[in-house]
Each structure stands twice: as C-alpha cells, then as structure tokens.
C-alpha positions as CSV (number, residue, x, y, z in Angstrom):
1,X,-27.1,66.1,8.8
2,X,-25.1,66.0,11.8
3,X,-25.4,69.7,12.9
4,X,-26.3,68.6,16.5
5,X,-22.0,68.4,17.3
6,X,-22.2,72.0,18.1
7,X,-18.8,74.0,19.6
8,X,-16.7,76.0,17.2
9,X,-14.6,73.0,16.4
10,X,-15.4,69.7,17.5
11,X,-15.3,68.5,13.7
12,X,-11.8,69.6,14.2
13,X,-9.0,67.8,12.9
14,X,-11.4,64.9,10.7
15,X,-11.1,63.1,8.0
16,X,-11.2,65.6,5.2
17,X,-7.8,66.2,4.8
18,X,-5.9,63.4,3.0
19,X,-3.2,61.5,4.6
20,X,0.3,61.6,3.7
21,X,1.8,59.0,1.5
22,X,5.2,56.9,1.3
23,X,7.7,55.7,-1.1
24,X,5.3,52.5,-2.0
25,X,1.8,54.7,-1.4
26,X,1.4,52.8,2.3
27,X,-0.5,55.6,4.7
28,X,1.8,57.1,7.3
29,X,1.0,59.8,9.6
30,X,1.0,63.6,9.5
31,X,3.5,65.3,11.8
32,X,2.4,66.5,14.9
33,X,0.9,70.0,14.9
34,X,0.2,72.5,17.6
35,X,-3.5,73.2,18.1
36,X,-5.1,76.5,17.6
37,X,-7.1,78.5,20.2
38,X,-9.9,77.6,18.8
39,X,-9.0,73.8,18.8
40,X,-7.9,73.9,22.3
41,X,-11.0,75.6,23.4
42,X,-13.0,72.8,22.1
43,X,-10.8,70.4,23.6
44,X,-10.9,71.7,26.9
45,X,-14.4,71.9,26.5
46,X,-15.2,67.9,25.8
47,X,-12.9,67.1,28.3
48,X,-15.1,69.0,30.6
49,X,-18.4,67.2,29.5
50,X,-16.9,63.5,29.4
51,X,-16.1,63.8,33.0
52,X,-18.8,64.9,33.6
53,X,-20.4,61.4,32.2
54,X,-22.1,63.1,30.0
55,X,-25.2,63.9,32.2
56,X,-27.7,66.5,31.0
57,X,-26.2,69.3,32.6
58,X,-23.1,69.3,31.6
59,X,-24.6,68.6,28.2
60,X,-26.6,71.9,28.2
61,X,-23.4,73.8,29.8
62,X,-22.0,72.4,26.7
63,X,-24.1,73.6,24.3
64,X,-24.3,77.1,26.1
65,X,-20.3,77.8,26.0
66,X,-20.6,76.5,22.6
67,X,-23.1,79.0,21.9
68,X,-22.0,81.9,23.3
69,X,-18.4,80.9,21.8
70,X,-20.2,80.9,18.4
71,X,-21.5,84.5,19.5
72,X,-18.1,85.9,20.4
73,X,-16.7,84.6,16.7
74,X,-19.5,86.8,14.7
75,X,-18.6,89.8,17.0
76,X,-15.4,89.3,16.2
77,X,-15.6,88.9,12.3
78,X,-18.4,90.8,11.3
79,X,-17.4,90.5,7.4
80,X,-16.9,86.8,7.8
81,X,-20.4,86.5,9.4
82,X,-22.1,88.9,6.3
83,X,-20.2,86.7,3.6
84,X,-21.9,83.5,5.6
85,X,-24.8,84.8,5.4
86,X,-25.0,85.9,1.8
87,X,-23.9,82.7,1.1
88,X,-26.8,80.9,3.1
89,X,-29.2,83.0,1.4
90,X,-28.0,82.1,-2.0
91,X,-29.0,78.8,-1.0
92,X,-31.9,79.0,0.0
93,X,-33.2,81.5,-2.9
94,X,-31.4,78.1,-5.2
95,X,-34.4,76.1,-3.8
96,X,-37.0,78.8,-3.6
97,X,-36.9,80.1,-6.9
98,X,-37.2,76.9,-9.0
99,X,-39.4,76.0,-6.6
100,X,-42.0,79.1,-7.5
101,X,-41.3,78.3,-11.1
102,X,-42.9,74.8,-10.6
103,X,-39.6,72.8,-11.1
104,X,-39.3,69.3,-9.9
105,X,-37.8,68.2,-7.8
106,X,-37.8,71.7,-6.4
107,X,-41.0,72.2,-5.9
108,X,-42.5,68.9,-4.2
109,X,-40.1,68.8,-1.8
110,X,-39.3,72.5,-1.2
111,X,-39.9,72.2,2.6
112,X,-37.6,69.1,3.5
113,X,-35.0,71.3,1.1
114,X,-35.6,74.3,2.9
115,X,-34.8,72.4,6.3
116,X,-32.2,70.6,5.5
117,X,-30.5,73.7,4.6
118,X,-31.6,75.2,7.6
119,X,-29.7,72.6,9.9
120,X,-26.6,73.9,7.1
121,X,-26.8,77.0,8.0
122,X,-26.5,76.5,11.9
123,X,-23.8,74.4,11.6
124,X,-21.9,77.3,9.4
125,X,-23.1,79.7,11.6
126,X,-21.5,77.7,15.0
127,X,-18.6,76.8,13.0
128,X,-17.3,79.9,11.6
129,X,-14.5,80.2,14.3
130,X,-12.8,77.3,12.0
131,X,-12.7,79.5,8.7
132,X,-8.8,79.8,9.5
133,X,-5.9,78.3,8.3
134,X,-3.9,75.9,10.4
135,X,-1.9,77.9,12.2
136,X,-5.3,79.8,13.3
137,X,-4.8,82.8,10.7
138,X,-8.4,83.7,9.9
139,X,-9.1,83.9,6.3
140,X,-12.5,84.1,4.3
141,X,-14.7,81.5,2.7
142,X,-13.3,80.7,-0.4
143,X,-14.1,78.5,-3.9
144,X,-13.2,75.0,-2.1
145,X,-15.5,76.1,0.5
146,X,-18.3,76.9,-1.7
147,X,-17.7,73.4,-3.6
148,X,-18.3,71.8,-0.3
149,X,-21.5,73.5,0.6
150,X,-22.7,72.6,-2.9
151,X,-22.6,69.3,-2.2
152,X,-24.2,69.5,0.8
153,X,-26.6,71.3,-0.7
154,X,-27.1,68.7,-3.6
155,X,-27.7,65.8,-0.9
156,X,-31.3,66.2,-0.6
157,X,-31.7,66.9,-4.2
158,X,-29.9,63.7,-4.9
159,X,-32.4,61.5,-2.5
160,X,-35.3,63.1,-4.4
161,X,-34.4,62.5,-7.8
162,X,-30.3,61.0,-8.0
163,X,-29.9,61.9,-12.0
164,X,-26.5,60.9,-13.7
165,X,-25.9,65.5,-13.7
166,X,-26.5,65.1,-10.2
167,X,-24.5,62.7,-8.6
168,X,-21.6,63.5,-11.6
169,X,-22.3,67.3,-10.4
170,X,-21.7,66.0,-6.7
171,X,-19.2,64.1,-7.2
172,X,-17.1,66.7,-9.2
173,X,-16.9,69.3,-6.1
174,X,-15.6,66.4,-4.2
175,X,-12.8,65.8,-7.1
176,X,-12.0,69.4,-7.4
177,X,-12.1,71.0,-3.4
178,X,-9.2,69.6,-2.7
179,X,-6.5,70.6,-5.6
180,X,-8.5,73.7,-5.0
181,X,-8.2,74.7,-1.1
182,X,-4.4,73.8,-1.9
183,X,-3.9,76.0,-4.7
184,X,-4.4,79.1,-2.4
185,X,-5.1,78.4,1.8
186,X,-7.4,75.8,3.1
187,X,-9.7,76.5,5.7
188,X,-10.1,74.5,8.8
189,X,-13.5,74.3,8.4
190,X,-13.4,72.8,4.6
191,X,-10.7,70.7,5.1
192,X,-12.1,69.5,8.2
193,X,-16.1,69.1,7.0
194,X,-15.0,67.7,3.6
195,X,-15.3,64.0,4.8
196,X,-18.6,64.9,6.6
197,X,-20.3,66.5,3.0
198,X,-19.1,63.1,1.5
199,X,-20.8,61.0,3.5
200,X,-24.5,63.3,3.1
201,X,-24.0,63.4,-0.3
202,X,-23.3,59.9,-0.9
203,X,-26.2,59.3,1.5
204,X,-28.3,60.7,-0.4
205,X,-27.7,58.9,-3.4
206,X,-27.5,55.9,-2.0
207,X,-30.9,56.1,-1.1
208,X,-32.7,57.8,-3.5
209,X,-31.4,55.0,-5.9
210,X,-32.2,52.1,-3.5
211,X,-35.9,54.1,-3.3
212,X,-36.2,53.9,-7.1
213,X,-34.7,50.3,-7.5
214,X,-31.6,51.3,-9.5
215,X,-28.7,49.7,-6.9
216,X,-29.3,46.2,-5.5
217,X,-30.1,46.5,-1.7
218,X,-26.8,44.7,-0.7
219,X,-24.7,47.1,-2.3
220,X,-26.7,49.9,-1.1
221,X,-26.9,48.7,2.1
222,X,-23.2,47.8,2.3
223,X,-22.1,51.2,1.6
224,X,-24.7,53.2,4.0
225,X,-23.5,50.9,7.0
226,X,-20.0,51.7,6.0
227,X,-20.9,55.3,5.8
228,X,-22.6,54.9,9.4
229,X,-19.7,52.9,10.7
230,X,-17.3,56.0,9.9
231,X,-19.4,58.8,11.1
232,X,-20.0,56.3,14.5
233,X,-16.1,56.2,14.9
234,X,-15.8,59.6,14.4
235,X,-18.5,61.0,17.1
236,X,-17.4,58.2,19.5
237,X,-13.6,59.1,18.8
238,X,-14.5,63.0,20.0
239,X,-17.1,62.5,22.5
240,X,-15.0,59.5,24.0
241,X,-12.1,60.7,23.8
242,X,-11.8,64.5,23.3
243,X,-9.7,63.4,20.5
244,X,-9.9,63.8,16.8
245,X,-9.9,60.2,15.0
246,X,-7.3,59.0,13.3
247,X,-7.1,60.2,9.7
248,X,-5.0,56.8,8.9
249,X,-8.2,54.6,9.4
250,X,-10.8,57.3,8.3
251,X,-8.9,58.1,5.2
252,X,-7.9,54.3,4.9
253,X,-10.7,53.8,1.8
254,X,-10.2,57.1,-0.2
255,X,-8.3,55.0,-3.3
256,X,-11.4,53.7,-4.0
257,X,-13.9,56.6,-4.5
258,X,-13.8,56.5,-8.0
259,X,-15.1,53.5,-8.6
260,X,-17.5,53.7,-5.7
261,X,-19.0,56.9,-7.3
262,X,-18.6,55.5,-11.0
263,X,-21.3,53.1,-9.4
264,X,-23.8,55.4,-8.2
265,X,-23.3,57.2,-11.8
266,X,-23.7,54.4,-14.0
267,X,-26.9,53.2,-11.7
268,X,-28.6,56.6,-12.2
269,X,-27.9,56.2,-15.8
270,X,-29.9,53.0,-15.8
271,X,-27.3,50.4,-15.5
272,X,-28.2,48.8,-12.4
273,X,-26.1,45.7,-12.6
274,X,-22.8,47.7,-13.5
275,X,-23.8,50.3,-10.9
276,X,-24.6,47.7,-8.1
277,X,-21.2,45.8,-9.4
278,X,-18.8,48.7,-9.0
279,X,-20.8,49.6,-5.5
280,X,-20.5,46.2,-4.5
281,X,-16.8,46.1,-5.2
282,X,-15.7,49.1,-4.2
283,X,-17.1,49.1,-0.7
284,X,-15.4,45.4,-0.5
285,X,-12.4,47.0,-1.3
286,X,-12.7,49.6,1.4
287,X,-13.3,47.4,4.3
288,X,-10.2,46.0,2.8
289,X,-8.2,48.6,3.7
290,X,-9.7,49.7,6.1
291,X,-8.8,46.3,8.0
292,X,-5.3,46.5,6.5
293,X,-5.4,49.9,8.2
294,X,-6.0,48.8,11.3
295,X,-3.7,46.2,11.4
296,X,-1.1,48.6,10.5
297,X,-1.5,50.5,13.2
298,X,-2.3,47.2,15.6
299,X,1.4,46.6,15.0
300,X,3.0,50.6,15.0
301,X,1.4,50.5,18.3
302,X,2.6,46.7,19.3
C-alpha cells in the first residue's frame, strides 16, 4: 500500500471525489477552491523538497516535518486520535480472532494481514490532519470513512482467497461511500483516499484471480498496468509538481466501474470467460476515455 507518501496531506486533493458533469455528461472542471492550512502546509512542504532535487536530505527533512506535523495533529485532537485508534484495533482484532479460531483465509496468512494493516494504520495515523471538511472544519471519522477502510482492509483478503462475497462486499463500500459522505459532511481524507482504496482493492483481486487462473492474463494484466499507470500519474503529479492531478483525467474512466467490477464478480463465480470479457472490455473502454480526456484538455489548453 502506498503509506510511504507521508505529510498530513500530500494525498490531498486526488481522485476520490467525482468530477462535475455537463448538460451532455462531458467532464468539466470543479471551481477553484482555496486551500486549507493543512493543504498549504503540505504544499509548501513539496515545494521545499523538489528544489531541493530530491536528495536524501531534504528527503529525511521531509519526512521529519511530516512527522512531527503528524505529532502536533494528535496533540491537537486527542478524541479524533482515540476514535483512530479504536478503529485500528477493530481491525486488527477482525483478523486475529478468526484467525485463533482456525478460519481460512484468516489464519494462513494472519501475518501478511497483520502487516498490511499495519502500513493502514500509519498512513491513518500521519493523515489524520485531513479528517476535515473542505473548508478545513475538523469533523470525526464517519460511516463513508469506515466503508473505505473496509475495503482496504478487504484487499489482502481478496488476493488470498477473491470469493464472489468478497469482491461483491468490496465493491459495495465503493458503491455506497460516496452517496454516503454526501448525505452528511465528507472528510478530506475519504474523499481524497477513496481513489487510492480502489485501486488496493482491485489489486487485490486482480491478482488473487490471475493466481488461481479465473481471469485471462491479458485482461488481468491490462487492468493492473492501468491501475499502475494512475497511481504513477498521481505520485509524479505531487512529487513533480507540488500539485494535485487533475481529477478530469484521473476520474476520466469512473463510467465504467461497473462493468469492470461485474468482471472480477462473475470470474470469482467461476465464469472465467464472461469475467475476462467484461475485464477486457471495460479497461478498453477506460483508456478510451481516458485518451478522450486528454485530448479534451489538449485543446482547453490549446
């Protein structure tokens, strides 16, 4: 999991919140917005290391501020920091106690579970300055929160054993977080870590299917290099430019999640060539859109 982009909020601002949409459902851009303190921090912060080139001690100057930035945010919430915490632990205790029971897949792979929620709670625990609204109000975790830590937390579950219950179970937190967070007020950090707890979960999946044979290796393969491609745009997009990508080519290929993820179900099911059909398709589709995406915005900027 990409925990090692440390800093309070330098997933700030990605692709987890949906674009806005015109008359004719073509992607135009969100209004501008004024960054928070936190935001601006971490800006400042990026710039700092990229002109610095990146060398190793501005990279562990970096991670220091970030650190002691993380520090200064549990000092300053302490309720926010407990309700992390409990929340962590009811995590964890959801691996260790099917694991004691004997379980599978629980119990065979208890320690990679165990770690990978680990690397979870670290990047909660650095990130818990963006558990605010937009206008930097702070506000608890809430239930879209908790639906996208679930699926984060199903990700190595699905690589182990990727069940229809799972990846339908998956795949229904990232159907409901979002009608969710805007029925009351969205975090930054859900809204912003959404797109991120996609791509593990669907990672996951991915290959524990390709693992078992279910999905055909080009449609597996397909979709993880798209899923690479995105996260690479992303981390070069922050790290390059101190910038936030743009939501209008990482949000370019949402339209076709549903049949994308009606692939991975029907493959778990034990339909390979409908799974490895719709996977196939669907990821076609995206790079579809995604290159009408960029053309779009080839020509706004022409």
């Amino acid at each position: 999991m990409p925990a090692q982009i440390h800093g309070e909020a330098v997933l700030s601002e990605a692709a987890g919140r949906r674009p806005a949409q015109g008359r004719r459902g073509t992607l135009r851009r969100a209004p501008c917005r004024s960054l928070t303190e936190g935001e601006a921090w971490t800006r400042e912060q990026l710039e700092l290391l990229r002109h610095a080139h990146f060398s190793p001690t501005a990279v562990v100057h970096f991670l220091s501020a970030s650190r002691r930035r993380a520090g200064e945010v549990r000092g300053r919430r302490p309720a926010l920091r407990r309700q992390s915490r409990s929340w962590l632990a009811v995590g964890a205790a959801a691996w260790v106690l099917p694991a004691g029971a004997g379980a599978q897949p629980f119990r065979r792979h208890a320690p990679a579970g165990l770690a990978w929620w680990a690397l979870v709670a670290l990047m909660l625990d650095w990130h818990l300055g963006m558990v605010e609204t937009e206008d930097g109000s702070p506000r608890p975790l809430g239930a879209a929160d908790a639906l996208t830590l679930a699926r984060v937390w199903l990700a190595p579950v699905a690589l182990a054993c990727p069940t229809p219950l799972v990846c339908a179970a998956g795949f229904a937190t990232d159907a409901l977080d979002g009608p969710v967070a805007r029925a009351g007020e969205p975090t930054r950090a859900g809204r912003d870590l959404e797109g991120l707890a996609d791509a593990c979960f669907a990672g996951g999946v991915l290959m524990g299917l390709r693992r078992s044979e279910r999905l055909g290796r080009t449609a597996s393969g397909a979709e993880l290099l798209r899923l690479t491609f995105g996260f690479s745009y992303s981390v070069a997009v922050y790290f390059g430019r101190a910038r936030p990508p743009d939501r209008h080519l990482t949000q370019a290929a949402r339209l076709t999640t549903p049949m994308r993820a009606g692939g991975l179900i029907a493959a778990a099911a034990g339909r390979p060539r409908l799974g490895t059909a719709l996977v196939g398709i669907g990821c076609a589709w995206s790079a579809a859109l995604l290159g009408a995406a960029l053309q779009d915005g080839a020509s706004r900027t022409a």
